[in-house]
MARSE-442905 format. One line per field, with one value per residue (C-alpha): z negated, y, x negated; residue in three letters. Coordinates in steps of 0.25 Angstrom, whole numbers, padded with zeros to 4 digits. Last residue first. Layout:
<recs>
z	(Z;...);
y	(Y;...);
x	(X;...);
r	(ALA;...);
</recs>
This chain:
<recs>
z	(-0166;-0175;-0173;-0176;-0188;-0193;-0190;-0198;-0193;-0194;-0188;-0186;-0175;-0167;-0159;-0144;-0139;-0128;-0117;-0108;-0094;-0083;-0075;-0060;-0058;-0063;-0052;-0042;-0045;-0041;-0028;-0019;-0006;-0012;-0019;-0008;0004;0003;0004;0011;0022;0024;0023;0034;0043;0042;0046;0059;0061;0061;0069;0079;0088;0098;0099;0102;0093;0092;0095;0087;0076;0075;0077;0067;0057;0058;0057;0044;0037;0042;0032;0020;0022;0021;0008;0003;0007;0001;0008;0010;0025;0027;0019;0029;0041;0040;0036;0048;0057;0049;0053;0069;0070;0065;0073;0087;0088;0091;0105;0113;0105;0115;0111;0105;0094;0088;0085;0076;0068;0065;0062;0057;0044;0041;0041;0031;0023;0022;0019;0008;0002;-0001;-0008;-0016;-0019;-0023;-0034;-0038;-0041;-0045;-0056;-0059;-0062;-0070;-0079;-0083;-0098;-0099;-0087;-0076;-0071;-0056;-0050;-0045;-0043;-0035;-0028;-0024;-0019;-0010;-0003;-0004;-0013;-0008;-0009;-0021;-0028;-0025;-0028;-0042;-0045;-0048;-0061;-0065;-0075;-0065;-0054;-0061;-0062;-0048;-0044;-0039;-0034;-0023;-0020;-0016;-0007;-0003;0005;0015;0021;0035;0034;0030;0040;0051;0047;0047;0062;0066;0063;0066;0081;0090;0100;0099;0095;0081;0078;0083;0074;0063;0063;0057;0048;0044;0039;0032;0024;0019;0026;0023;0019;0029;0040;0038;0039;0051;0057;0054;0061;0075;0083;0097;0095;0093;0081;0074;0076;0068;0058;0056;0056;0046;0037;0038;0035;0024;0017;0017;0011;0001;-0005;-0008;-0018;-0023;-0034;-0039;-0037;-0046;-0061;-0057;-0053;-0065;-0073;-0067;-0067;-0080;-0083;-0074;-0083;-0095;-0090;-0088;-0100;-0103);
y	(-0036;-0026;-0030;-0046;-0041;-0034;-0044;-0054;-0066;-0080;-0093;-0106;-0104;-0098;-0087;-0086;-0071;-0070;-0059;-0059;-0063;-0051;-0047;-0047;-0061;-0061;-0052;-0058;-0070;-0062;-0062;-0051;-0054;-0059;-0047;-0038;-0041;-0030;-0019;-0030;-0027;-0014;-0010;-0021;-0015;-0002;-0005;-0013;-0002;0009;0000;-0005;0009;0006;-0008;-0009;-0007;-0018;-0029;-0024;-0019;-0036;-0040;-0030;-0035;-0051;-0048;-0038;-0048;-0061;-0054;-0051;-0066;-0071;-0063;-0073;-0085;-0080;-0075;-0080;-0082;-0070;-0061;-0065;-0065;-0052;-0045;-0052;-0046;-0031;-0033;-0036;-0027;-0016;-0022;-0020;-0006;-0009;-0014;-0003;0000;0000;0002;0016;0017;0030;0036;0022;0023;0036;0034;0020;0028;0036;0027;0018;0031;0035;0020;0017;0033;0029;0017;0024;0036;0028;0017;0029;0037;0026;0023;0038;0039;0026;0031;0020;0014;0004;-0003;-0001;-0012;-0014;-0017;-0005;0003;-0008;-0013;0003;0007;-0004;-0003;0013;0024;0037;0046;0042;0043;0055;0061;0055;0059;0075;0069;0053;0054;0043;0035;0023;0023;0029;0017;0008;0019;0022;0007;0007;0018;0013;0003;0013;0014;0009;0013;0028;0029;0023;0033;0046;0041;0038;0052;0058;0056;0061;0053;0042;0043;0047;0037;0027;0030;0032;0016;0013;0025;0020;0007;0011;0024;0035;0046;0058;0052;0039;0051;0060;0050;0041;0056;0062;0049;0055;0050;0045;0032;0024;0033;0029;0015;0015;0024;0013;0003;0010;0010;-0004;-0007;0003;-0001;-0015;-0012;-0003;-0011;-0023;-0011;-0004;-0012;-0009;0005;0007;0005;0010;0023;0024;0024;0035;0042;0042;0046;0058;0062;0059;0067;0080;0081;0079);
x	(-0017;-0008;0005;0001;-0006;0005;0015;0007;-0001;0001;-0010;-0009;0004;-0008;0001;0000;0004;0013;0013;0024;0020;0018;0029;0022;0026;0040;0042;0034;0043;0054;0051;0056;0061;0076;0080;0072;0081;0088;0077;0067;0078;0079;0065;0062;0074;0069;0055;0059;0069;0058;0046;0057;0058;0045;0045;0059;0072;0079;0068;0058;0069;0072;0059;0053;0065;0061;0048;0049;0060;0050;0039;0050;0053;0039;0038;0048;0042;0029;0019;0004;0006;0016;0006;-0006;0003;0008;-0007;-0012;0000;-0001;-0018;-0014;-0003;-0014;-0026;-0016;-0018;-0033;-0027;-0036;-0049;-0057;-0072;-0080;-0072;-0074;-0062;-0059;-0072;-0068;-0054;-0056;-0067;-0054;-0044;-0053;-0056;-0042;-0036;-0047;-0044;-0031;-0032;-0043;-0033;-0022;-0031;-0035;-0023;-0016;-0029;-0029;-0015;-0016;-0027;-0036;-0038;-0028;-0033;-0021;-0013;-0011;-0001;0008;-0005;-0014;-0001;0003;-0011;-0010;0003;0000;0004;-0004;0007;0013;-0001;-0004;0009;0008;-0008;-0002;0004;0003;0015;0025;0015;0019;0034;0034;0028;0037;0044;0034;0031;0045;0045;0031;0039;0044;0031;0034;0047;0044;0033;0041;0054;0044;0038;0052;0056;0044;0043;0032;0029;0020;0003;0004;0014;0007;-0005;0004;0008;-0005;-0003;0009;0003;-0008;0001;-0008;-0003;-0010;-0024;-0023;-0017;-0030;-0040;-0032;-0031;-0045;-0050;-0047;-0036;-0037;-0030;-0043;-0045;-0031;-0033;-0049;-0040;-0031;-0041;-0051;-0039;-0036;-0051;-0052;-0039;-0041;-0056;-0050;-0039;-0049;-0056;-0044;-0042;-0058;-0054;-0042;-0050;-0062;-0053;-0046;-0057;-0062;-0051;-0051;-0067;-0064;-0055;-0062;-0074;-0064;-0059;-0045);
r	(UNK;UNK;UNK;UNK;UNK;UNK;UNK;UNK;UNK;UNK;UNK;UNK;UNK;UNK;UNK;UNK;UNK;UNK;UNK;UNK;UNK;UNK;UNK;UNK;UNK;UNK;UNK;UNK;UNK;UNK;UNK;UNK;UNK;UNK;UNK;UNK;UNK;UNK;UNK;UNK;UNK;UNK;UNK;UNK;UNK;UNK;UNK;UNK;UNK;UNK;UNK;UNK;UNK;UNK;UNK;UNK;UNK;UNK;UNK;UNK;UNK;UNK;UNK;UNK;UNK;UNK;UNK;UNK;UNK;UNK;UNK;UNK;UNK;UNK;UNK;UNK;UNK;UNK;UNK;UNK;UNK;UNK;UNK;UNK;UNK;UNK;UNK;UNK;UNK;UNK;UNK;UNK;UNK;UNK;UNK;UNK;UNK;UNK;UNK;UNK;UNK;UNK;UNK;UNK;UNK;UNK;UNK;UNK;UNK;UNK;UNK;UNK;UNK;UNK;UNK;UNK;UNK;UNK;UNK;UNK;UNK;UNK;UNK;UNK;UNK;UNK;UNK;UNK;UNK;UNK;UNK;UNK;UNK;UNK;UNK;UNK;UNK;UNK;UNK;UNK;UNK;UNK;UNK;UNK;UNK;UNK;UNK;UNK;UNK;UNK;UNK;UNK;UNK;UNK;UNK;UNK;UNK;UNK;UNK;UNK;UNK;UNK;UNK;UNK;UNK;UNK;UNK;UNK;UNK;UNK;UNK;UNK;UNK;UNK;UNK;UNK;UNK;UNK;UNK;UNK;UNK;UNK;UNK;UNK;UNK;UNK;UNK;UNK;UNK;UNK;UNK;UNK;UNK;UNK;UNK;UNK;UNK;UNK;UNK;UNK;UNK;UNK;UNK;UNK;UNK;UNK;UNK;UNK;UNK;UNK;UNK;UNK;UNK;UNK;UNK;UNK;UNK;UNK;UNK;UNK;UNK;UNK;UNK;UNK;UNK;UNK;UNK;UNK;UNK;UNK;UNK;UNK;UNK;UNK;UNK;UNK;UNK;UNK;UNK;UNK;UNK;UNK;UNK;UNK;UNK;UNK;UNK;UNK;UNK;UNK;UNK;UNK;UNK;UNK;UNK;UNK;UNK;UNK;UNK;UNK;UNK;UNK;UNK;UNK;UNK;UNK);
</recs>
């Protein structure tokens, strides 16, 4: 394959992926410039928020890294947090094994930088006939990517460079989960509304177990544990339905006869 028509394909398959990325991006660069913001006014520079959003790539635990980085040394409970907090990408992982299958040296890649994001526009979206699929889950990966990097990176600076106090700042990510909580509770259906009070219900319960310092673990443990066997009932079957598109019929003008062959052949 010539070189032109290689870079003709990949071409196409990235004006086909960056439009959906667009709404992704702005999320993705304010969060990102809020984590990297927290990371400089805990002494770092902004090398680490770049370097850990390129190595890491994990919103969520990257949050919870800054702690980390700042109490005792402990792998074990750090490897078990990491592996609770983002244990739902196991599932995400084998839903897309049957996609990712053939696509060569982009495979490793793309397992590796699998988001929330990243997997909705890749599990849903369906590809013009005419773009490459590895190239369009590789740019559809790599763009999400480089958001978070560049957001964490622009925090980083601002973030070391903040000439005010910036004690309580901790709090903006308790307050962004809390908002995001309340805006899929209020536009939830009831039985999303029992997945929400199953988390509560679980962080109370390991809260009160096991203090404030050992409840995060348990707390994610339990909430695995139980979305596993309460899955049957959680999950809608009406989604379902909803995601299996209609046959498709063809209307026939009883006026009017055709031949087999011609009805092959249109």
């Amino acid at each position: 394959m010539q070189t032109a028509e290689r870079r003709g394909i990949r071409l196409e398959a990235l004006k086909a992926a960056f439009p959906l990325t667009v709404p992704i991006a702005l999320g993705f660069l304010f969060l990102g410039c809020s984590y990297g913001m927290l990371m400089g006014t805990k002494g770092f520079t902004f090398i680490w928020p770049m370097c850990m959003s390129m190595f890491i790539f994990a919103g969520s635990m990257e949050f919870v890294t800054v702690n980390l980085l700042l109490s005792a040394f402990n792998p074990i409970a750090a490897f078990l947090l990491a592996l609770m907090v983002n244990a739902r990408h196991l599932f995400y992982g084998l839903s897309m094994l049957g996609r990712f299958k053939g696509l060569g040296w982009k495979r490793p890649y793309l397992i590796f930088g699998m988001c929330d994001e990243t997997f909705a526009i890749n599990s849903s979206t369906r590809i013009p006939e005419n773009v490459d699929r590895g190239w369009f889950y590789l740019w559809v990966t790599l763009l999400n990517q480089l958001y978070w990097v560049t957001g964490a990176t622009l925090g980083g600076v601002i973030g070391s460079n903040i000439p005010f106090d910036t004690q309580g700042l901790d709090f903006v990510l308790t307050a962004l989960f809390l908002v995001i909580f309340l805006d899929q509770w209020t536009g939830a259906k009831r039985r999303e509304h029992l997945s929400a009070a199953i988390g509560i219900l679980a962080s109370i319960a390991c809260l009160t177990l096991f203090g404030t310092k050992n409840f995060m673990i348990p707390a994610m443990a339990a909430m695995i544990i139980l979305f596993t066997l309460l899955r049957p009932y959680l999950d809608d079957p009406r989604d379902e339905s909803a995601d299996t598109p209609p046959e498709h019929t063809t209307q026939t003008d009883p006026t009017t006869t055709t031949t087999p062959e011609k009805e092959h052949t249109r």
